[in-house]
PyMOL Python script that loads the backbone (N, CA, C, O; Angstrom):
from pymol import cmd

cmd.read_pdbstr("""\
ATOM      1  N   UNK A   1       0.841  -1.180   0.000  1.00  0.00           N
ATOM      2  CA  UNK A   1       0.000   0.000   0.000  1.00  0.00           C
ATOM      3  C   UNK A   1       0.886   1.242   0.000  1.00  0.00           C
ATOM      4  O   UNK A   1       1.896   1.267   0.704  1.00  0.00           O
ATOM      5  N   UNK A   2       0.546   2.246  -0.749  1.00  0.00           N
ATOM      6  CA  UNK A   2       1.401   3.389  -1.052  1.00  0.00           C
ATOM      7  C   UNK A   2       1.009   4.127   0.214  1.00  0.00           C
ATOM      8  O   UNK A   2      -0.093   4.047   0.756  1.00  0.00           O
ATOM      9  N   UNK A   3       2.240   4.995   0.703  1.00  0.00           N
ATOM     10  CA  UNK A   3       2.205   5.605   1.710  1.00  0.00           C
ATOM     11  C   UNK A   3       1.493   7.164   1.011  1.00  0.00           C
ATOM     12  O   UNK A   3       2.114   7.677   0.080  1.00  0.00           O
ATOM     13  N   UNK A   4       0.424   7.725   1.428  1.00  0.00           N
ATOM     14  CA  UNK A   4       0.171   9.151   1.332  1.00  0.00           C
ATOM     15  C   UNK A   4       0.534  10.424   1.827  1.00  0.00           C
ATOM     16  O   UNK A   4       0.550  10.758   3.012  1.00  0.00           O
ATOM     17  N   UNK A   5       0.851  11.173   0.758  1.00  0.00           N
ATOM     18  CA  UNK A   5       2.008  12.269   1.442  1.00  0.00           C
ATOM     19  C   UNK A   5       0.963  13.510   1.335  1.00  0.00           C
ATOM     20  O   UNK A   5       0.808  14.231   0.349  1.00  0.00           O
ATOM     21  N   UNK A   6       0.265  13.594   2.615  1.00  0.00           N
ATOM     22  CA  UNK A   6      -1.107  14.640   2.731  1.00  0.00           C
ATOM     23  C   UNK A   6      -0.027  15.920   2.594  1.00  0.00           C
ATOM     24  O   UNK A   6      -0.078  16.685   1.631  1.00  0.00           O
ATOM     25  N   UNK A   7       0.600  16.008   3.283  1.00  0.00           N
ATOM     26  CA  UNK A   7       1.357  17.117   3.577  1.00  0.00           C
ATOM     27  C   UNK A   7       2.081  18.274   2.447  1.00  0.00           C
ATOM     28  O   UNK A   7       2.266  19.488   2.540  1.00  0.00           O
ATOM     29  N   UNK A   8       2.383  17.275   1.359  1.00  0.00           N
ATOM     30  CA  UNK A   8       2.992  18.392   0.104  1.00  0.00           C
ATOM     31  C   UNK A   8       1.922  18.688  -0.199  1.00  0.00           C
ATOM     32  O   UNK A   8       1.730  19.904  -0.214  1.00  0.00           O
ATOM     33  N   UNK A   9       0.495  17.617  -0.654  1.00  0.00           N
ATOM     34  CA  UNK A   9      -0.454  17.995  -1.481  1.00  0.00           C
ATOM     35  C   UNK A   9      -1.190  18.859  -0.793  1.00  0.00           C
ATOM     36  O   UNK A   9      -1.678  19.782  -1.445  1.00  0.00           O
ATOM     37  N   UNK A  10      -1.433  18.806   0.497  1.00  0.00           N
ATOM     38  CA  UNK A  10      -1.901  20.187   1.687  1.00  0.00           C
ATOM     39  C   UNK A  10      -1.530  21.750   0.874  1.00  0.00           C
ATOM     40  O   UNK A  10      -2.339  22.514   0.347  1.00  0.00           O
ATOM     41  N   UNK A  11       0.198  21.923   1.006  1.00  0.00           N
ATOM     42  CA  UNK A  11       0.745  23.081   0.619  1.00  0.00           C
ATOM     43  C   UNK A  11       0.431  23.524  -0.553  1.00  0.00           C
ATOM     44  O   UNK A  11       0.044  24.658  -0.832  1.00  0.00           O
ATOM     45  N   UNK A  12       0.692  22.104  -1.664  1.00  0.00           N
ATOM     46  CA  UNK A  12       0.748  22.422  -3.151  1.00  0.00           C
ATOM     47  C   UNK A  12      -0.675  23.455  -3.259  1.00  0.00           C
ATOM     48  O   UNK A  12      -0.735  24.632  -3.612  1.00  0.00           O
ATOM     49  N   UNK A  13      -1.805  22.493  -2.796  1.00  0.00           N
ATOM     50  CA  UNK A  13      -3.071  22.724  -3.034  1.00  0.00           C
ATOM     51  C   UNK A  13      -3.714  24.160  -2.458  1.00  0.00           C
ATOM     52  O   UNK A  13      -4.716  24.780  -2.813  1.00  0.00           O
ATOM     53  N   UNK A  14      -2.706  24.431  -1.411  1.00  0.00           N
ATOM     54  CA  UNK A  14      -2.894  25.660  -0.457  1.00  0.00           C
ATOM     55  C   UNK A  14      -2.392  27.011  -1.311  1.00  0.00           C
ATOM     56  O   UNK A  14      -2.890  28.128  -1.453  1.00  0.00           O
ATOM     57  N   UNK A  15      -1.254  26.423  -1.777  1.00  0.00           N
ATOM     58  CA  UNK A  15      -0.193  27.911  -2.761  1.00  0.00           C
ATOM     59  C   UNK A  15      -1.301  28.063  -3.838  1.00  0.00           C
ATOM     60  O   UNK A  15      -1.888  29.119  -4.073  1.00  0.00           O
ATOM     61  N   UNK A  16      -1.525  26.819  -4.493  1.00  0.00           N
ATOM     62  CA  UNK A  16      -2.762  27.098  -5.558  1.00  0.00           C
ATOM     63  C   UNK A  16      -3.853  27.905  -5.312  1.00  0.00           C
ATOM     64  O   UNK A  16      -4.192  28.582  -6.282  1.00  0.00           O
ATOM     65  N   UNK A  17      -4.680  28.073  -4.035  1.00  0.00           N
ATOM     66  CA  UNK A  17      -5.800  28.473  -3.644  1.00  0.00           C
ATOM     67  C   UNK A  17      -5.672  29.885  -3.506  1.00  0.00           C
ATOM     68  O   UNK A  17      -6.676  30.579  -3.660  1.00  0.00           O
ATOM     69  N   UNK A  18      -4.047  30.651  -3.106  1.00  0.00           N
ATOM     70  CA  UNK A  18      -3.347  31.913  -3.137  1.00  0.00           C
ATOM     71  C   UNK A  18      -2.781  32.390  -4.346  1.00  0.00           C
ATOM     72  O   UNK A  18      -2.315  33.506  -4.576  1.00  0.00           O
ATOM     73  N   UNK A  19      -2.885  31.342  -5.137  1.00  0.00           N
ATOM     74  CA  UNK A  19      -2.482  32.147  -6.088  1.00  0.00           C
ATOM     75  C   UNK A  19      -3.868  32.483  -7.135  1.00  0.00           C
ATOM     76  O   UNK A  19      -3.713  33.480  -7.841  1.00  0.00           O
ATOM     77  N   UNK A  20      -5.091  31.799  -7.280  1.00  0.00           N
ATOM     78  CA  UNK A  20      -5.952  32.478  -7.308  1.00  0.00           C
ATOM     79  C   UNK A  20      -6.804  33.379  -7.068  1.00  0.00           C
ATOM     80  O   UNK A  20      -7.318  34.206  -7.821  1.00  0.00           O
ATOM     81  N   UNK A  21      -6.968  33.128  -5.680  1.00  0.00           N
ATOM     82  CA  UNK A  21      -7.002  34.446  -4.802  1.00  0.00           C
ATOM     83  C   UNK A  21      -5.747  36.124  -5.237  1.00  0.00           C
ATOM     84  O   UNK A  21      -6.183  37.264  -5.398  1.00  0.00           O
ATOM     85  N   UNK A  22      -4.545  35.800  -5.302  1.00  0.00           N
ATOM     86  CA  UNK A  22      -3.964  37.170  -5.447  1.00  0.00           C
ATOM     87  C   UNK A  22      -4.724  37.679  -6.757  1.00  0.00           C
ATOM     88  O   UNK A  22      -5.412  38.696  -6.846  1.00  0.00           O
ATOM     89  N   UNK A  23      -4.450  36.768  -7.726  1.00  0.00           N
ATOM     90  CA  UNK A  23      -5.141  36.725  -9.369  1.00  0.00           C
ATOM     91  C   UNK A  23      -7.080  37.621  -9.289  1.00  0.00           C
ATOM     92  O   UNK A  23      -7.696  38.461  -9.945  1.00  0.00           O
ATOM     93  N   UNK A  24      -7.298  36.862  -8.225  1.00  0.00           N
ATOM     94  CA  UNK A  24      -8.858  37.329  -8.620  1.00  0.00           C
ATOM     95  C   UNK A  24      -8.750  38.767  -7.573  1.00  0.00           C
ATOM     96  O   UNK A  24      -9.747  39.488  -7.525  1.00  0.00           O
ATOM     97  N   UNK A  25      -8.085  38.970  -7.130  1.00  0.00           N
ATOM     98  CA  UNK A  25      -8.060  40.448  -6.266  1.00  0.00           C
ATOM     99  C   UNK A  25      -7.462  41.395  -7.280  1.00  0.00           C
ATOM    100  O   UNK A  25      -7.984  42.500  -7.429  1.00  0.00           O
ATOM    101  N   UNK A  26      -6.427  41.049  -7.973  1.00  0.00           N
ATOM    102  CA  UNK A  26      -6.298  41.970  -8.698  1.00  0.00           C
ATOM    103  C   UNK A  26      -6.973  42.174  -9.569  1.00  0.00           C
ATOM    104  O   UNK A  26      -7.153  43.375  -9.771  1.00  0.00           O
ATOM    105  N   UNK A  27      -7.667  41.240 -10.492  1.00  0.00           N
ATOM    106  CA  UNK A  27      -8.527  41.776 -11.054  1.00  0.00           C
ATOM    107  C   UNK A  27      -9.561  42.531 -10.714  1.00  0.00           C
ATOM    108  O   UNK A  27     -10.017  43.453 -11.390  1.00  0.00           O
ATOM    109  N   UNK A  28      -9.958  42.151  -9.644  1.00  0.00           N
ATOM    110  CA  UNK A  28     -11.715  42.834  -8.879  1.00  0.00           C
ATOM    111  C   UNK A  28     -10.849  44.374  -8.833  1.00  0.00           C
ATOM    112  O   UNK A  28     -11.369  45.428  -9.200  1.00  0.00           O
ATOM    113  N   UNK A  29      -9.615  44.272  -8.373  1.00  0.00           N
ATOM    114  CA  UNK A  29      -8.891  45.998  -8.083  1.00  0.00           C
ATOM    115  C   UNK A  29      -9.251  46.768  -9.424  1.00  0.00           C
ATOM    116  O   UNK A  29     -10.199  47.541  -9.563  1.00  0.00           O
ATOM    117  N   UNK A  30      -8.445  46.459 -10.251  1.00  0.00           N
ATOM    118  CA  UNK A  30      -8.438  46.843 -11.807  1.00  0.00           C
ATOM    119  C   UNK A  30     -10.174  47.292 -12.287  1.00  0.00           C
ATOM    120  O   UNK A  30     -10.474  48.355 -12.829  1.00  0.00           O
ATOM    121  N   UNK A  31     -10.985  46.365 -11.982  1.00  0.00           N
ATOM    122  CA  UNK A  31     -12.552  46.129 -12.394  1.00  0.00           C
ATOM    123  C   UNK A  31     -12.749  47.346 -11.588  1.00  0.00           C
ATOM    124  O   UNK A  31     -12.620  48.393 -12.221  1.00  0.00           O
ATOM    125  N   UNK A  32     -13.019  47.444 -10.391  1.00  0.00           N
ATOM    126  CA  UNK A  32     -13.872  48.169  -9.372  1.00  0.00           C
ATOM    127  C   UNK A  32     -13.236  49.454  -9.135  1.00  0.00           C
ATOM    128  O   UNK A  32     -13.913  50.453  -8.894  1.00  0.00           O
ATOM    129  N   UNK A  33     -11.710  49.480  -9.203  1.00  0.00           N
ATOM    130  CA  UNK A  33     -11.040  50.530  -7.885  1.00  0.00           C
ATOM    131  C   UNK A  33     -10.037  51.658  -9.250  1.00  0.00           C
ATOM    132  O   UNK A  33      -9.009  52.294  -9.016  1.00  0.00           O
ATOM    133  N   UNK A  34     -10.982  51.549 -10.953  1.00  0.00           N
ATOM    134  CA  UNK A  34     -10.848  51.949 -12.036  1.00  0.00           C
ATOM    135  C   UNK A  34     -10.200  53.407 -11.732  1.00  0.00           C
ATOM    136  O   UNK A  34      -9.299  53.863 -12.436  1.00  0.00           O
ATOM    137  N   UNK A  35     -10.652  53.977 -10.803  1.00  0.00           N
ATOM    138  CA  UNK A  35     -10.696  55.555 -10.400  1.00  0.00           C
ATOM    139  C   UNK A  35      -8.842  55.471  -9.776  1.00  0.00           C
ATOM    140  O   UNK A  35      -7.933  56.206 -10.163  1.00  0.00           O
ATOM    141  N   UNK A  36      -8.770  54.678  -9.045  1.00  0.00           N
ATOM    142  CA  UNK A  36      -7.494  54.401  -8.006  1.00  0.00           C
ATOM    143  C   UNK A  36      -6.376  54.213  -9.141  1.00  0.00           C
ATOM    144  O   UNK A  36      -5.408  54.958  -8.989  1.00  0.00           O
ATOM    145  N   UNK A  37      -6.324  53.281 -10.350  1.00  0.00           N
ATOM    146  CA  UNK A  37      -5.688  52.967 -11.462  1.00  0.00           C
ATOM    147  C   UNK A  37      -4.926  54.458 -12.376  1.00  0.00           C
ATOM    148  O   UNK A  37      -3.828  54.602 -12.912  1.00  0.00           O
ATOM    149  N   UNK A  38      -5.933  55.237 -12.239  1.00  0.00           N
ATOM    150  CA  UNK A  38      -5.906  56.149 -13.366  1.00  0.00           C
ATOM    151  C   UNK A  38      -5.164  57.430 -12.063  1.00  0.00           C
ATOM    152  O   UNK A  38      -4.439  58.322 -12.505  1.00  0.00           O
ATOM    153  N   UNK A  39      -5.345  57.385 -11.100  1.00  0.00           N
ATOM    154  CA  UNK A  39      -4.656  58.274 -10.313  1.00  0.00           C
ATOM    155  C   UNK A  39      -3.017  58.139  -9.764  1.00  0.00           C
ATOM    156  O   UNK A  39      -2.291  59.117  -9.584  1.00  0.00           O
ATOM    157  N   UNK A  40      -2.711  57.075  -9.600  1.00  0.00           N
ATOM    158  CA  UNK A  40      -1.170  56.272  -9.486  1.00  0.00           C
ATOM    159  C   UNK A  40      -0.019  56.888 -10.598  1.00  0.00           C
ATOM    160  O   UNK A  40      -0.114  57.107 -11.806  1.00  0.00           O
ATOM    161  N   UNK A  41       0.516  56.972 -10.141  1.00  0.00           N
ATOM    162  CA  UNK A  41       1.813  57.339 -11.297  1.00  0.00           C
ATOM    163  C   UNK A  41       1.833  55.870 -12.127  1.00  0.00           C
ATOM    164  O   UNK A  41       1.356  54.868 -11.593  1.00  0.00           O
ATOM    165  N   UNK A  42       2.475  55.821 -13.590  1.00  0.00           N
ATOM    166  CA  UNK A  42       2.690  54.472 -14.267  1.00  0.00           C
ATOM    167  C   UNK A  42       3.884  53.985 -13.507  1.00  0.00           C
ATOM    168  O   UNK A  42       3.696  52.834 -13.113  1.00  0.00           O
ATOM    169  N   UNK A  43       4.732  54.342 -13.259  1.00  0.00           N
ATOM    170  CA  UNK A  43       5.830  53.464 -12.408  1.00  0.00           C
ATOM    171  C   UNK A  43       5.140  52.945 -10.908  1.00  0.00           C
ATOM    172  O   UNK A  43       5.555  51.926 -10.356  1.00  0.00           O
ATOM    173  N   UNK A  44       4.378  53.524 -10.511  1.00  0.00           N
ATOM    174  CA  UNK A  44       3.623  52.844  -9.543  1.00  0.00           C
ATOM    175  C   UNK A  44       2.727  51.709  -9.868  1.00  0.00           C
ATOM    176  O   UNK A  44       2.855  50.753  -9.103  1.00  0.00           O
ATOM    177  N   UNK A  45       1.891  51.582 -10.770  1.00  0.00           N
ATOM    178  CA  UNK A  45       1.062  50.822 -11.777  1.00  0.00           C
ATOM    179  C   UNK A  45       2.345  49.515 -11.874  1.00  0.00           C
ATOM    180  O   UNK A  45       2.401  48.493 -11.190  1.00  0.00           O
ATOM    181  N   UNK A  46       2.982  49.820 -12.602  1.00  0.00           N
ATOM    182  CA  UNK A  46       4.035  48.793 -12.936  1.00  0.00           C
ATOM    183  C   UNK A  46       4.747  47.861 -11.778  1.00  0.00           C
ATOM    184  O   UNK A  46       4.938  46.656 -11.940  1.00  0.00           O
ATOM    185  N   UNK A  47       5.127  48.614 -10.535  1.00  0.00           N
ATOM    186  CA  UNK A  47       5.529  47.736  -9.435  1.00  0.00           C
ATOM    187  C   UNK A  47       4.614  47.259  -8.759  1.00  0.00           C
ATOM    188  O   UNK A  47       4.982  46.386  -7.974  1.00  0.00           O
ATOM    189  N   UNK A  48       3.248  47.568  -8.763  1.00  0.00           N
ATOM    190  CA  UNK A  48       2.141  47.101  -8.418  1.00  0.00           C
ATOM    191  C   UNK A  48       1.779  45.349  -8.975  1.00  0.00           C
ATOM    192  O   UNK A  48       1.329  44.380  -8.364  1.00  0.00           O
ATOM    193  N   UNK A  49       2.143  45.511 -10.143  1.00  0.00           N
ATOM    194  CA  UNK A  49       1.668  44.476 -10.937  1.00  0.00           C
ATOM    195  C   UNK A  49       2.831  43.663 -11.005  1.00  0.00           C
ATOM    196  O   UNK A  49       2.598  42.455 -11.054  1.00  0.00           O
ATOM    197  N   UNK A  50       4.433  44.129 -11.028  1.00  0.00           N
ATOM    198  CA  UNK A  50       5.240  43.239 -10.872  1.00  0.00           C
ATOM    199  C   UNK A  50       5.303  42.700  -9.540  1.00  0.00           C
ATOM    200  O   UNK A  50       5.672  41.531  -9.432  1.00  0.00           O
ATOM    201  N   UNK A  51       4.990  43.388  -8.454  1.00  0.00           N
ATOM    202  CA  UNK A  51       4.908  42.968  -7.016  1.00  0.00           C
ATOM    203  C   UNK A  51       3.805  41.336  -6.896  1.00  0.00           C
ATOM    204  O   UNK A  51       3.909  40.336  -6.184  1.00  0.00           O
ATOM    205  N   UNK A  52       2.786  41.752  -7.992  1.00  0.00           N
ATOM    206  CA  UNK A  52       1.827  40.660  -7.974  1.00  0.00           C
ATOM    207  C   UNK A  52       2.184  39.055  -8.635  1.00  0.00           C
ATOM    208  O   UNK A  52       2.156  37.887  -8.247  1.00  0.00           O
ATOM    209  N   UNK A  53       2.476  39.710  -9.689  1.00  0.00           N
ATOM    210  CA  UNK A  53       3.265  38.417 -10.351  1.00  0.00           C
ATOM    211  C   UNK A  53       5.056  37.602  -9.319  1.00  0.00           C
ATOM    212  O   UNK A  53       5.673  36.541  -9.221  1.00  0.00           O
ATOM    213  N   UNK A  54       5.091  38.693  -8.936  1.00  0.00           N
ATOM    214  CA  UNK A  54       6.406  38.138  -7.696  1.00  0.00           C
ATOM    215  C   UNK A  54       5.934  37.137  -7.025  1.00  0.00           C
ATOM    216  O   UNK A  54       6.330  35.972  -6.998  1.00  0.00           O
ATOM    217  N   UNK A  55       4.873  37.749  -6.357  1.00  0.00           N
ATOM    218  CA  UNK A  55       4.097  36.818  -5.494  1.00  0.00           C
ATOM    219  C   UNK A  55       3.650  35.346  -6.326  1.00  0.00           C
ATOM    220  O   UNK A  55       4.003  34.260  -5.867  1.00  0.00           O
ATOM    221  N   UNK A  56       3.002  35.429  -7.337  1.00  0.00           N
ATOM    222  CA  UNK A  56       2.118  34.233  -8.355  1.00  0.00           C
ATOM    223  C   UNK A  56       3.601  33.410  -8.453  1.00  0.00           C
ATOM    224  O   UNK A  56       3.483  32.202  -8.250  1.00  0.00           O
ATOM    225  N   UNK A  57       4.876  33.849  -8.714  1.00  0.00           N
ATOM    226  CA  UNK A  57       5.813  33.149  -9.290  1.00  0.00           C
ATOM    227  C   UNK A  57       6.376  32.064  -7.959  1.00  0.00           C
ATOM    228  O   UNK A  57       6.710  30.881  -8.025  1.00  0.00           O
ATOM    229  N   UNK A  58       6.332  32.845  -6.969  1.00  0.00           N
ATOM    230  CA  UNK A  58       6.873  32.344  -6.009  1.00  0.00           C
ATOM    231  C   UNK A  58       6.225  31.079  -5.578  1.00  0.00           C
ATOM    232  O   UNK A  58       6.762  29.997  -5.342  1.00  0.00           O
ATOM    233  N   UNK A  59       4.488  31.539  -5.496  1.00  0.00           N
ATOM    234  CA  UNK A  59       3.712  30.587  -4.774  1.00  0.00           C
ATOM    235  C   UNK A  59       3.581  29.439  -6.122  1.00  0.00           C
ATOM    236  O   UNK A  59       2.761  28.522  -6.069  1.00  0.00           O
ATOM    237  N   UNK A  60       4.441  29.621  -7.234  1.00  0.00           N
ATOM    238  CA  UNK A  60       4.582  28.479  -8.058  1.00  0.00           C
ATOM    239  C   UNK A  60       5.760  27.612  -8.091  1.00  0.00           C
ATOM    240  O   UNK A  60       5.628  26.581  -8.751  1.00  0.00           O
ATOM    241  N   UNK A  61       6.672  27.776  -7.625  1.00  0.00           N
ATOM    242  CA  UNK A  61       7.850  27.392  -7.470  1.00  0.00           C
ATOM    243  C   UNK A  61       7.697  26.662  -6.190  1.00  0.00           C
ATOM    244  O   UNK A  61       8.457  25.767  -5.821  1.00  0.00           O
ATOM    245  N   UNK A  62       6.766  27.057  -5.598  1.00  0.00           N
ATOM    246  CA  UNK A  62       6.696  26.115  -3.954  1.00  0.00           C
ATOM    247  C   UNK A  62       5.810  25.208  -4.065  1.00  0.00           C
ATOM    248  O   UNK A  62       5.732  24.400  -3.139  1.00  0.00           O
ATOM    249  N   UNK A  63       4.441  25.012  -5.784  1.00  0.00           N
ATOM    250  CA  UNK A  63       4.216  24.008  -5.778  1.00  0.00           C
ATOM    251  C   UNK A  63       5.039  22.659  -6.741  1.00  0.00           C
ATOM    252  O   UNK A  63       4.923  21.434  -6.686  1.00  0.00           O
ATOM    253  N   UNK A  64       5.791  23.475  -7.506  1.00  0.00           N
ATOM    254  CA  UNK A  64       7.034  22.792  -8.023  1.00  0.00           C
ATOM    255  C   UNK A  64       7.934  21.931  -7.102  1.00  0.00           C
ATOM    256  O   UNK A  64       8.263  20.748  -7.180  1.00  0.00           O
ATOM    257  N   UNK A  65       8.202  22.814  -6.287  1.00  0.00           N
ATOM    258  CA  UNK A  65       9.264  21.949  -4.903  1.00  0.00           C
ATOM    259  C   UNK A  65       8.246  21.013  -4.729  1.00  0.00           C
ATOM    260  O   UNK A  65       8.673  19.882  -4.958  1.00  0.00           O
ATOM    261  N   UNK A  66       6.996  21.035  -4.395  1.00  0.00           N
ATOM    262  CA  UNK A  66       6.442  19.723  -3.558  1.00  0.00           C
ATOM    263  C   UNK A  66       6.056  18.703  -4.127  1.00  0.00           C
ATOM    264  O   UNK A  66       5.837  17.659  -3.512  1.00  0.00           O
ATOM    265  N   UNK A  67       5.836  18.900  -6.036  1.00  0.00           N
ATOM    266  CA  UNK A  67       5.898  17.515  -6.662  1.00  0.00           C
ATOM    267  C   UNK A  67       7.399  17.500  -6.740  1.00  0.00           C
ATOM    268  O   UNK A  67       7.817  16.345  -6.662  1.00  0.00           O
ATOM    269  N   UNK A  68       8.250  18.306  -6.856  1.00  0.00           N
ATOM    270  CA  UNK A  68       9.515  17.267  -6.259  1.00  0.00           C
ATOM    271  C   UNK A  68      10.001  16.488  -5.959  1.00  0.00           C
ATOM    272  O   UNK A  68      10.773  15.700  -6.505  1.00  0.00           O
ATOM    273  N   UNK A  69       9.400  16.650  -4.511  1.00  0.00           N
ATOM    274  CA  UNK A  69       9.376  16.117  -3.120  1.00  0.00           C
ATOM    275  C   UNK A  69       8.474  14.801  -3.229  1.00  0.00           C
ATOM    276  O   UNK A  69       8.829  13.759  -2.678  1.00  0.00           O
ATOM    277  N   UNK A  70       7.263  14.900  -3.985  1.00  0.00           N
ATOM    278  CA  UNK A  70       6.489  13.651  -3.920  1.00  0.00           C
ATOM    279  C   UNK A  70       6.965  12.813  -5.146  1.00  0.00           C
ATOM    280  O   UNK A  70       6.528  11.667  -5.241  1.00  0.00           O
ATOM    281  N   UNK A  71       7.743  13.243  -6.003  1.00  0.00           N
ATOM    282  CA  UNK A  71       8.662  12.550  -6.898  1.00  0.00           C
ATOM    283  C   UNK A  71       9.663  11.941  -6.075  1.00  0.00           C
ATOM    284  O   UNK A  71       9.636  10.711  -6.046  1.00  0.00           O
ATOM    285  N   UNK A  72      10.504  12.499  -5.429  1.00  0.00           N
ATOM    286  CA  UNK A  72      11.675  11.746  -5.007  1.00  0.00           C
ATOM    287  C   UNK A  72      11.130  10.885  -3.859  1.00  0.00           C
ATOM    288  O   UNK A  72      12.060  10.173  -3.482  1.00  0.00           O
ATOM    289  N   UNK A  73      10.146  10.670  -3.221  1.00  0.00           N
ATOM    290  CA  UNK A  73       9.251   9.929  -2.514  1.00  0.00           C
ATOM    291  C   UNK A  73       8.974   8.966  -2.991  1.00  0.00           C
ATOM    292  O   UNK A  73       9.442   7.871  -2.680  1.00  0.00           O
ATOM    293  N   UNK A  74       8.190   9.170  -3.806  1.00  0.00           N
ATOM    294  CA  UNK A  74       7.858   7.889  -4.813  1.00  0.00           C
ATOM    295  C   UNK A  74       9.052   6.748  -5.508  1.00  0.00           C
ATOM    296  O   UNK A  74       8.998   5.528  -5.662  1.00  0.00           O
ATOM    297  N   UNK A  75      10.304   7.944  -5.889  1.00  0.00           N
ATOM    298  CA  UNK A  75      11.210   6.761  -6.208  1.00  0.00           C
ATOM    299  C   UNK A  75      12.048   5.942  -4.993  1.00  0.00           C
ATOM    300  O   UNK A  75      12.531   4.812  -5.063  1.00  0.00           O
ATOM    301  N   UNK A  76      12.059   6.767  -3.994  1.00  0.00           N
ATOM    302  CA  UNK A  76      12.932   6.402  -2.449  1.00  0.00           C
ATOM    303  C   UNK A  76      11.943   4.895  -2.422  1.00  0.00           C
ATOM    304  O   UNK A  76      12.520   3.808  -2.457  1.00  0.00           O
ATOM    305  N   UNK A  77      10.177   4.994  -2.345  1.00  0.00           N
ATOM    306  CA  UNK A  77       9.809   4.046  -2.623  1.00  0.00           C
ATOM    307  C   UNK A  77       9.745   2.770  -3.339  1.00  0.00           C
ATOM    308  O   UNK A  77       9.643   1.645  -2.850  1.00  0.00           O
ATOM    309  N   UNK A  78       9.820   3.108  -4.561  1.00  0.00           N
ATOM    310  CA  UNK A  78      10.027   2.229  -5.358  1.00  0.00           C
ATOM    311  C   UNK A  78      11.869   1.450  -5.148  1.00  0.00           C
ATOM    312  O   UNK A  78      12.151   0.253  -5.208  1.00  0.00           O
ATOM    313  N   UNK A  79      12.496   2.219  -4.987  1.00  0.00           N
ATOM    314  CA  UNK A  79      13.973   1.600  -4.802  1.00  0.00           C
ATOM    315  C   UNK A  79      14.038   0.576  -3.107  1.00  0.00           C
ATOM    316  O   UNK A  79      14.817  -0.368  -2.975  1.00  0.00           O
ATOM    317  N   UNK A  80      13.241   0.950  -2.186  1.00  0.00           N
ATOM    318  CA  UNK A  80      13.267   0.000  -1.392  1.00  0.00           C
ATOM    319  C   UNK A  80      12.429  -0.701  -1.217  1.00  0.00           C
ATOM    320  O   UNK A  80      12.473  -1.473  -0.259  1.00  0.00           O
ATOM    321  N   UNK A  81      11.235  -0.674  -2.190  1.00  0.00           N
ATOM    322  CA  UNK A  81      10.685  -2.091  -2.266  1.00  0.00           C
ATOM    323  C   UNK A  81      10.864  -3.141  -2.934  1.00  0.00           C
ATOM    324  O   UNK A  81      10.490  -4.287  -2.685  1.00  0.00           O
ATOM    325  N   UNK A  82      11.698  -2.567  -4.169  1.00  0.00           N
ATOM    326  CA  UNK A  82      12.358  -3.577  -5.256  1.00  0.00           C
ATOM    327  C   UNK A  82      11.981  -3.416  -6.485  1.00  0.00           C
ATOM    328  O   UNK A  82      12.434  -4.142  -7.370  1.00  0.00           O
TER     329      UNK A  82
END
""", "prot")
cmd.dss("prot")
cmd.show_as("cartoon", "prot")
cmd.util.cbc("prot")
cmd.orient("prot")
């Protein structure tokens, strides 16, 4: 019986749920807060949005690490069962 690794798929599934969430906030910002957009300097606009994607990139790379992790699991498995 395969051992279940709740724990990466916890995080993976968790970074996923934040990174929709940042995604759908910025949009609702952009949609709703139209007035706030147009008042910002463009270099403000711009680190705004690179600040966002910082975030999206990151919380993707941490679900990268955890199929990793459930990759090298799986083979640690497979090599000591035969």
């Amino acid at each position: 019986m395969k051992r279940r690794n709740m724990d990466t798929k916890v995080i993976s599934a968790s970074c996923l749920v934040a990174m929709a969430a940042v995604l759908v906030r910025l949009i609702y910002k952009m949609a709703t807060d139209f007035r706030w957009f147009m008042t910002i300097s463009t270099g403000m606009l711009i680190l705004y949005i690179i600040g966002t994607m910082a975030i999206e990139i990151g919380l993707y790379y941490i679900v990268l690490a955890m199929k990793g992790i459930d990759d090298a699991r799986e083979a640690m498995e497979d090599r000591l069962n035969g």
